[in-house]
C-alpha positions in Angstrom: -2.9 25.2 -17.4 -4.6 23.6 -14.2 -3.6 20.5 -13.1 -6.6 18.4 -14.5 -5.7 20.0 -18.3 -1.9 18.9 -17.2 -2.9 15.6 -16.0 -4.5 15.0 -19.5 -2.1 16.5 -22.0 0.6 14.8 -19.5 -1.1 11.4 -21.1 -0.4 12.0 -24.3 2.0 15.2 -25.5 5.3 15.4 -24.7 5.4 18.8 -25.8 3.7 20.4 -23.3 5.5 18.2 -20.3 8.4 20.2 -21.7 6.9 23.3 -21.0 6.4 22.4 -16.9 10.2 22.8 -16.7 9.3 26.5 -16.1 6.5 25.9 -13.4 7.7 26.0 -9.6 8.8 22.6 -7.7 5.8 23.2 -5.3 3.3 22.3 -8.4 5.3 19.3 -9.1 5.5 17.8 -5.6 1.4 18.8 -5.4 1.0 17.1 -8.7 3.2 14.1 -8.1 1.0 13.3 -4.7 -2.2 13.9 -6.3 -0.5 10.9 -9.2 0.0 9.1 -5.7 -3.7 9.6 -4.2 -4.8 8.2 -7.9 -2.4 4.9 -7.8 -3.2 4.1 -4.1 -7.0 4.1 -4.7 -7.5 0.7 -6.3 -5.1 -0.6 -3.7 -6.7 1.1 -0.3 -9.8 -0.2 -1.9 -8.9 -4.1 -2.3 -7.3 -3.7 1.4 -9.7 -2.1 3.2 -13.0 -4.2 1.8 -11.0 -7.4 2.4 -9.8 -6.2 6.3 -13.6 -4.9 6.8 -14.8 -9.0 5.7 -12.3 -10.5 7.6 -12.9 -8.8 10.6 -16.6 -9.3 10.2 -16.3 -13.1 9.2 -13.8 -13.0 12.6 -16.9 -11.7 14.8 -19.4 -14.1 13.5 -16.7 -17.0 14.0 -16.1 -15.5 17.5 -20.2 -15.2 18.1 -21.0 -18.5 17.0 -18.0 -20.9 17.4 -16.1 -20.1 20.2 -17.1 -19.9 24.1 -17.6 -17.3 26.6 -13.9 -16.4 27.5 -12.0 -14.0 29.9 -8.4 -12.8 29.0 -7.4 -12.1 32.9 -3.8 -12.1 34.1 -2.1 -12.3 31.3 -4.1 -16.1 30.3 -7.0 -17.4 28.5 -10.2 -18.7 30.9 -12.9 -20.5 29.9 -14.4 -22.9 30.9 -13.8 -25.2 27.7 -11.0 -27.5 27.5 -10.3 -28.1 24.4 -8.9 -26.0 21.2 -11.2 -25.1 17.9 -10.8 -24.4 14.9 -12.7 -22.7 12.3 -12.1 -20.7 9.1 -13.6 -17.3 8.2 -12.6 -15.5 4.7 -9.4 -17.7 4.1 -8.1 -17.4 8.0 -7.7 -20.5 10.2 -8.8 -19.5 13.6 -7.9 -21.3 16.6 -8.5 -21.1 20.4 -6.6 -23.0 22.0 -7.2 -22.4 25.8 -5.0 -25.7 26.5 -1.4 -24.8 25.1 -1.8 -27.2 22.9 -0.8 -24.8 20.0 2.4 -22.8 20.1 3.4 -19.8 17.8 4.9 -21.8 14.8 1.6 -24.1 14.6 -0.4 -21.3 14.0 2.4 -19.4 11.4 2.5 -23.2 9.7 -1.2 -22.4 8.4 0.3 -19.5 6.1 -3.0 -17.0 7.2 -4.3 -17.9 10.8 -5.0 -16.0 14.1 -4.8 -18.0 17.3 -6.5 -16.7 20.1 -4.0 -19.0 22.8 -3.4 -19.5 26.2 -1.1 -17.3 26.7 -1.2 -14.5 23.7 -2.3 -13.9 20.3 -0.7 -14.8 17.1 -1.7 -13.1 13.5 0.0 -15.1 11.2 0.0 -13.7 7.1 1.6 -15.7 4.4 3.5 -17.3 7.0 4.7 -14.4 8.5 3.4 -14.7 12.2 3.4 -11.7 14.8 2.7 -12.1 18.8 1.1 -10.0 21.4 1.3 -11.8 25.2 -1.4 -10.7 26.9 0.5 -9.9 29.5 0.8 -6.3 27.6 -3.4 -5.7 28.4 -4.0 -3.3 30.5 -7.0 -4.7 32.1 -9.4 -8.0 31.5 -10.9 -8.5 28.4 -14.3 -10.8 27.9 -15.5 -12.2 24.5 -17.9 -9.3 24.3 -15.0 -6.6 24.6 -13.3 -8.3 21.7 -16.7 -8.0 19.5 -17.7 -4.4 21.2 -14.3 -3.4 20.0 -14.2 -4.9 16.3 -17.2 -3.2 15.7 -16.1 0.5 17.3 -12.5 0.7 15.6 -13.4 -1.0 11.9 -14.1 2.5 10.5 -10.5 4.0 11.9 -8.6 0.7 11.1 -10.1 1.3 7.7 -8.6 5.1 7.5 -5.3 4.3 9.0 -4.5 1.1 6.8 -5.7 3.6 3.7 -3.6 6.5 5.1 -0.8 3.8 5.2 -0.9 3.1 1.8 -0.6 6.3 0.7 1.6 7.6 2.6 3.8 4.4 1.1 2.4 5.3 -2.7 3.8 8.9 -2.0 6.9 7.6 -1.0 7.6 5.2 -3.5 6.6 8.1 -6.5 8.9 10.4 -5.0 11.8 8.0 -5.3 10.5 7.1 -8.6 10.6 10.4 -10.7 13.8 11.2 -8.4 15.6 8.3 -10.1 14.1 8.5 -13.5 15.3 12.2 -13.1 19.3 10.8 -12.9 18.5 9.2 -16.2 17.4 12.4 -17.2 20.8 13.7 -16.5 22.5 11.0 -18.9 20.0 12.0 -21.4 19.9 15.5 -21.5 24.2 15.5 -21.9 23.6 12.8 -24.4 21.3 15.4 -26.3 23.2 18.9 -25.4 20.4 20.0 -23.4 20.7 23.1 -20.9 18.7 21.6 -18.0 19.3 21.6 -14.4 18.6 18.4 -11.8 16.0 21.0 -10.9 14.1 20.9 -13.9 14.8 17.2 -14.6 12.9 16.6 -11.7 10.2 18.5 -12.4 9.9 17.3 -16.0 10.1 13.7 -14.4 7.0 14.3 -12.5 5.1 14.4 -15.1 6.6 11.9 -17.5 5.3 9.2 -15.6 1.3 10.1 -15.6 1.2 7.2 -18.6 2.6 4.8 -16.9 0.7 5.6 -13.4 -2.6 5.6 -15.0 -2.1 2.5 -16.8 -1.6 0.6 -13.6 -3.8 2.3 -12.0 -6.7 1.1 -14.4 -4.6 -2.5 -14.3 -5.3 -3.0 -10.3 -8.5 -1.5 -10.6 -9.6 -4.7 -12.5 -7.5 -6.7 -10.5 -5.1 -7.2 -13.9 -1.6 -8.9 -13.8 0.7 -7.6 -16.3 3.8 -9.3 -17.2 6.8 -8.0 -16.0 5.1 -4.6 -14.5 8.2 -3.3 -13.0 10.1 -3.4 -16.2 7.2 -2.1 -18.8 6.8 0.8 -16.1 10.4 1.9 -16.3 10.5 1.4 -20.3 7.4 3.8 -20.9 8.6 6.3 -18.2 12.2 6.4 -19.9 10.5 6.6 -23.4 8.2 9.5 -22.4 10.6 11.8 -20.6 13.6 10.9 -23.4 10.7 12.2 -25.8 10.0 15.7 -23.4 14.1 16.2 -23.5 13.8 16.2 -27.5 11.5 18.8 -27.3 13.1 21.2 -25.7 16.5 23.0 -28.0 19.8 21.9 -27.4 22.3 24.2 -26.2 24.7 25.9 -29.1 27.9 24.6 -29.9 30.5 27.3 -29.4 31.6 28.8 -32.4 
């Protein structure tokens, strides 16, 4: 079978996830990061639309609300004296060219950037993170900051989506590695002749169910009650089904 007829019979039939105990660990790695690519779509999606309207509801407050400025030796200048706020897409933006805000103002408002006299503050769910501008290499003007947002949204797009696979990938792994232990309870539980080996690779497919149910669940942006547990209950069910398939080892006469 290719790997779109195991995908779909790895849905349904525990049968033939048995048989994949006999493939090679390279098709199970390929297919448990192609399970990975699947689950980190909706997600890469949601992220990436929601950066690519921040960062354009960031420009237009920028354009609009805010002065001419020059970040030059590692300060704000313009020629306003007084900080502004605006909000853009659920942010809080402030420019503060008067050190009137510090780091935890700005982290106080939960989802804010501060553009302040000093540095820049990207605060998220109160979570905030600093750059001083002493770290630029060279002066920056208003029009930089908007040139710039504009140039790198397409590669911030790629590299947040790369991110979340690469996360996805990671997580998977670590999933059908441990659901692969309790394979090893199960299978002496059940007499079964089976290697960590083949546990594995039986794992790797046991949880397609459970993958493509959540996958549909973010997709429409669905909360399901305790997730974490329903995803380990159908991935145990399913692979202590695959281990009954397969014939126990005989007793010794």
């Amino acid at each position: 079978m290719n790997v779109f007829q195991l995908f779909i019979k790895s849905t349904y039939s525990p049968r033939d996830i048995a048989k994949t105990r006999f493939q090679g660990i390279g098709k199970a790695i390929l297919y448990v990061f192609l399970l990975s690519v699947l689950f980190a779509i909706p997600t890469a999606y949601y992220v990436s639309s929601g950066t690519v309207k921040s960062m354009n509801a960031f420009k237009t407050v920028l354009n609009k609300d805010f002065p001419d400025f020059t970040i030059s030796n590692g300060k704000l200048q313009t020629d306003t004296k007084k900080a502004t706020e605006s909000q853009a897409n659920g942010f809080v933006i402030v420019f503060d060219p008067t050190d009137a805000y510090g780091t935890k103002q700005i982290e106080a408002k939960q989802n804010a950037i501060g553009i302040l006299q000093n540095k820049f503050v990207l605060a998220i769910d109160g979570q905030a993170q600093e750059m001083p501008y002493s770290m630029m290499p060279s002066e920056l003007k208003k029009k930089d900051v908007i040139t710039g947002l504009n140039q790198n949204k397409t590669m911030i797009v790629v590299v947040l989506s790369a991110l979340i696979f690469l996360v996805t990938a990671a997580g998977k792994c670590i999933e059908v590695s441990f659901l692969a232990l309790i394979g090893v309870i199960i299978k002496n539980s059940q007499r079964k002749q089976l290697s960590y080996h083949q546990l594995w690779k039986l794992s790797a497919y046991s949880i397609t169910l459970s993958t493509v149910f959540f996958t549909i669940m973010r997709a429409l942006e669905a909360t399901v009650p305790s997730e974490f547990l329903l995803n380990w209950f159908v991935n145990f069910v399913i692979l202590f089904l695959v281990l009954k398939e397969i014939p126990s080892k005989k007793a010794a006469v």
